[in-house]
C-alpha positions, -999 to +999 in steps of 0.1 A: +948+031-391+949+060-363+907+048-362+917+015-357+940+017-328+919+044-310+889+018-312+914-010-305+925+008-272+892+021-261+878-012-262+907-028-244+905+000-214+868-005-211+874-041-207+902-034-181+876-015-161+848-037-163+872-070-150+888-043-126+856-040-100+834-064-107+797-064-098+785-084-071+748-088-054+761-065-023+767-033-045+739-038-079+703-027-073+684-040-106+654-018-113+630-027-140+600-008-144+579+018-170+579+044-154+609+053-130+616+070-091+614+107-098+632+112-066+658+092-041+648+114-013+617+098+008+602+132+011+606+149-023+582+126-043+546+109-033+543+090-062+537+050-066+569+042-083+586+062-059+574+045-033+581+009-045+618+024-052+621+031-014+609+001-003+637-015-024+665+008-003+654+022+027+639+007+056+610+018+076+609+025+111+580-002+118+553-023+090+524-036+092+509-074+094+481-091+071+454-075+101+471-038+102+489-047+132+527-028+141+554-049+140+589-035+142+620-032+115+643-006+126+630+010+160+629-015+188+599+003+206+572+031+199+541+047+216+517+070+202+508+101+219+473+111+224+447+119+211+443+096+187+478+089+179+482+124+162+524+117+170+542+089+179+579+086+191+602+056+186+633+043+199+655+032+171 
């Protein structure tokens, strides 16, 4: 009986929770894939999957077009230093 009522009251407070916050497409990030991000941070991990999993949550600074061309997302201007555009600098 003691079983009973602990699996009675478990189930009715794990209900509770679910109804009490409920998900919603501004705070779920559905991520279906073999083999997973073996990092969140952009710099730990230079793998494929990683990198999809970024592009899924952060945004990048600037992207490129179908013919390689910059276009910007977050900074609002760049330039790139000579030579070669060893460094660039952008205004964000």
């Amino acid at each position: 009986m003691r079983l009973m009522t602990a699996m009675l009251t478990g189930l009715a407070a794990s209900c509770l929770i679910a109804t009490a916050s409920p998900a919603t497409a501004e705070n779920v990030v559905r991520w279906a894939r073999g083999d997973g991000v073996l990092t969140w941070d952009p710099h730990g991990a230079f793998t494929l999957p990683s990198y999809n999993g970024y592009e899924q949550v952060y945004e990048s600074l600037i992207m490129n077009d179908a013919n390689y061309n910059l276009l910007p997302r977050l900074a609002v201007a760049w330039k790139l230093s000579p030579p070669h555009g060893a460094s660039s600098c952008a205004r964000v």
